[in-house]
C-alpha angles and dihedrals in degrees: 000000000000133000087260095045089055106053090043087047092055094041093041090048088057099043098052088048093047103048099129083044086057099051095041079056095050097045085046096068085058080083115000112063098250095003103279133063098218117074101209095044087070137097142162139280075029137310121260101268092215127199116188140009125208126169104332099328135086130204125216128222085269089058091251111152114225122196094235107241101167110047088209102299089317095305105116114054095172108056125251110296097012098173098229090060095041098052086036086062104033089051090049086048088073099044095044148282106222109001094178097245143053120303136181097259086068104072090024092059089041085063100055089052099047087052089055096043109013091182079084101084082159147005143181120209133227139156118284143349082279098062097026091069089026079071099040097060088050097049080045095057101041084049098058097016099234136124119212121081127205121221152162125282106232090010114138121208108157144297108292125105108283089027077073097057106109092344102166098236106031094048105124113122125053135227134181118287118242085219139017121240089048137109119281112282098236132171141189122260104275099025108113132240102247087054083086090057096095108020127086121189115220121199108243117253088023112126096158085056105041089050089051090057098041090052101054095042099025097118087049101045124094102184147349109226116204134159107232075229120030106231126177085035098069098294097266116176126230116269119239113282091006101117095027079059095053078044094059087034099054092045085052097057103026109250125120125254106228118191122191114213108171095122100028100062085092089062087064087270104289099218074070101046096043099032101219098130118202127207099245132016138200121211130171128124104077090013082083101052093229099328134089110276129139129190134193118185152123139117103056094224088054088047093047091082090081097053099115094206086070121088118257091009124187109260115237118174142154130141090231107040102118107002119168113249093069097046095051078052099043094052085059094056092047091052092064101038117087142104098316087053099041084055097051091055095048090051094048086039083054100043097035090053086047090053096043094060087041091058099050088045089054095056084035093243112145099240130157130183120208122195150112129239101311099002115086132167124156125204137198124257134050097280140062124245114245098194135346095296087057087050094047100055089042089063106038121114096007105088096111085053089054094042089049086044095053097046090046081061102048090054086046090053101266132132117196144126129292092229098047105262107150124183127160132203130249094256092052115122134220079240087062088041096052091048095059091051095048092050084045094060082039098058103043088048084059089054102044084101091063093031083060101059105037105028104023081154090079094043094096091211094200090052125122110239126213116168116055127333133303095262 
């Protein structure tokens, strides 16, 4: 089979299993610019419509069943349905969602939350990650009084205005950069130009870096922002000492290390495992349970600034933060997540990274996953990314290979991202594990034809084969 036969095969092969898919979408531009209202849950020809989630699985509108390998972005821990969370918001339905004033679930949820990451002395609830690190920066900067953030160049924390300074997928204009020597200031279609006043982007993994800037700003700077695991950006890991070196440099100059986990709670949190604590941190994602909820928190002197009873306190308003539906669900969640269920996802997340790389050796395509504990992504090409740069060239060029991969794996069973984001649930099994691997290997065996001919610097020519023959 040719390069060509094999691209229309793939494509031809989606499209006659997805018609009902095809025609939602269509209706649904109708509406939706492009047929859909989140920019990452779309794909060409034209995203899954589903329907319905149960367990670990999902089921499209033509009634296919999918093994669920993306939770939602990480969002979901605990499968679709899981009866805790159900009966937690059902029973919450009939009391009340958002009854406009305090209510118990708030501090109850806030100390679950607090057992699991006691950095957080305090916190203050909102609606989503967005809003959760947009706060955070604002609590940051009436707190030192300071204007310029730090943060990470490809890091991703959210749609406002700065969280779309040098955000790996939404870079597109340019601005001047603050200092020379450092990434490309770049910025999202509609953000505008004065938002990169006061922002420097810093590459990850980069301490000489991030000290030269620190110590020329440092008097100006009110906190460094940084994922534990970069995650739009590729999903690189920290490198050893990194962030226990922005913790001794932002000590050093006064601003606040700010570190935005609301991805990487499913990882335990990390601030916990690693032992580097930042003075304020951002969750959201599994905190909810399912439903929208966002929370910024941590020193008790820095969150004081919200305490009403203070003179001249921050304003923090909003009809839904903290409402009570998500809360009801995220205590459920919390209930079930502890050290039992963090260990489970590190050691799919382990197992699933080591097969993955199997599985490419074993087609000789040069193929590398990156991750920590829950958080997976893998990545063509022989060597790991480091940042967002790493990750980038990585990519380039390559965005007709990952469509035809992911396709290959819906139609395998699978469902997963475009870009090569994998996480897994809590219920997920190794099974489930072992047969994504397997339709992984599989597929890009299926593609080494057209692999051959557009991208012959990923056939690793020396390798032992084990599944078909060298085409």
């Amino acid at each position: 089979m040719n390069r060509q036969d094999v691209a229309r095969r793939i494509r031809e092969t989606y499209e006659r299993a997805t018609p009902a898919s095809a025609a939602a979408s269509h209706h649904a531009a109708r509406s939706l610019p492009g047929g859909d209202t989140r920019s990452m849950t779309w794909f060409a020809p034209y995203p899954l419509y589903l329907v319905r989630g149960e367990g670990t699985r999902v089921q499209d509108a033509d009634g296919h069943w999918y093994e669920d390998m993306i939770a939602n972005y990480g969002a979901l821990a605990h499968g679709h349905n899981h009866p805790a969370l159900v009966a937690a918001v059902t029973g919450q339905m009939a009391r009340g969602t958002a009854p406009g004033g305090p209510v118990p679930l708030q501090y109850e949820h806030a100390e679950r939350l607090r057992a699991l990451n006691p950095s957080l002395e305090r916190v203050r609830y909102c609606n989503s990650g967005t809003e959760a690190t947009m706060w955070a920066v604002r609590t940051a900067r009436a707190y030192t009084g300071r204007d310029v953030l730090v943060k990470i160049d490809g890091g991703y924390h959210g749609t406002h205005e700065w969280g779309q300074v040098n955000a790996f997928f939404a870079s597109h204009r340019t601005a001047p950069a603050r200092l020379t020597g450092l990434p490309e200031t770049r910025l999202a279609p509609g953000v505008a130009l004065s938002t990169a006043d006061d922002i420097v982007a810093v590459p990850y993994n980069d301490l000489p870096t991030a000290a030269t800037v620190l110590g020329e700003l440092g008097e100006q700077v009110a906190a460094v922002v940084v994922e534990p695991v970069l995650g739009v950006g590729g999903g690189v890991p920290s490198a050893p000492g990194y962030l226990a070196g922005l913790r001794r440099l932002t000590r050093e100059t006064g601003a606040l290390l700010v570190f935005d986990e609301c991805a990487t709670l499913r990882l335990g949190p990390w601030q916990v495992k690693h032992g580097v604590i930042p003075d304020l941190t951002t969750h959201s994602k599994i905190v909810g349970g399912g439903l929208p909820l966002g929370v910024f928190g941590g020193r008790e002197d820095v969150m004081a600034l919200f305490d009403p009873s203070r003179s001249h306190p921050v304003h923090h308003a909003g009809a839904f933060g903290g409402n009570s539906l998500s809360l009801a669900a995220g205590s459920a969640a919390l209930d079930h997540f502890g050290t039992d269920e963090i260990a489970h996802l590190d050691s799919l997340g382990d197992r699933l990274r080591a097969g993955l790389d199997a599985a490419a050796a074993s087609v000789g395509v040069a193929g590398r996953s990156v991750g920590e504990g829950g958080i997976s992504y893998f990545h063509f090409g022989s060597t790991p990314p480091r940042d967002a740069a790493d990750t980038a060239r990585l990519r380039e060029g390559r965005a007709e290979l990952r469509s035809l991969l992911h396709l290959g794996l819906l139609h395998a069973g699978f469902f997963t991202a475009p870009h090569g984001l994998l996480c897994q649930h809590v219920p997920t099994s190794p099974d489930s594990v072992d047969a994504l691997v397997d339709a992984y290997g599989n597929t890009l065996d299926e593609l080494r034809p057209y692999i051959a001919v557009h991208h012959p610097e990923l056939l690793e020519k020396d390798a032992i084969r084990t599944r078909g023959d060298v085409p």
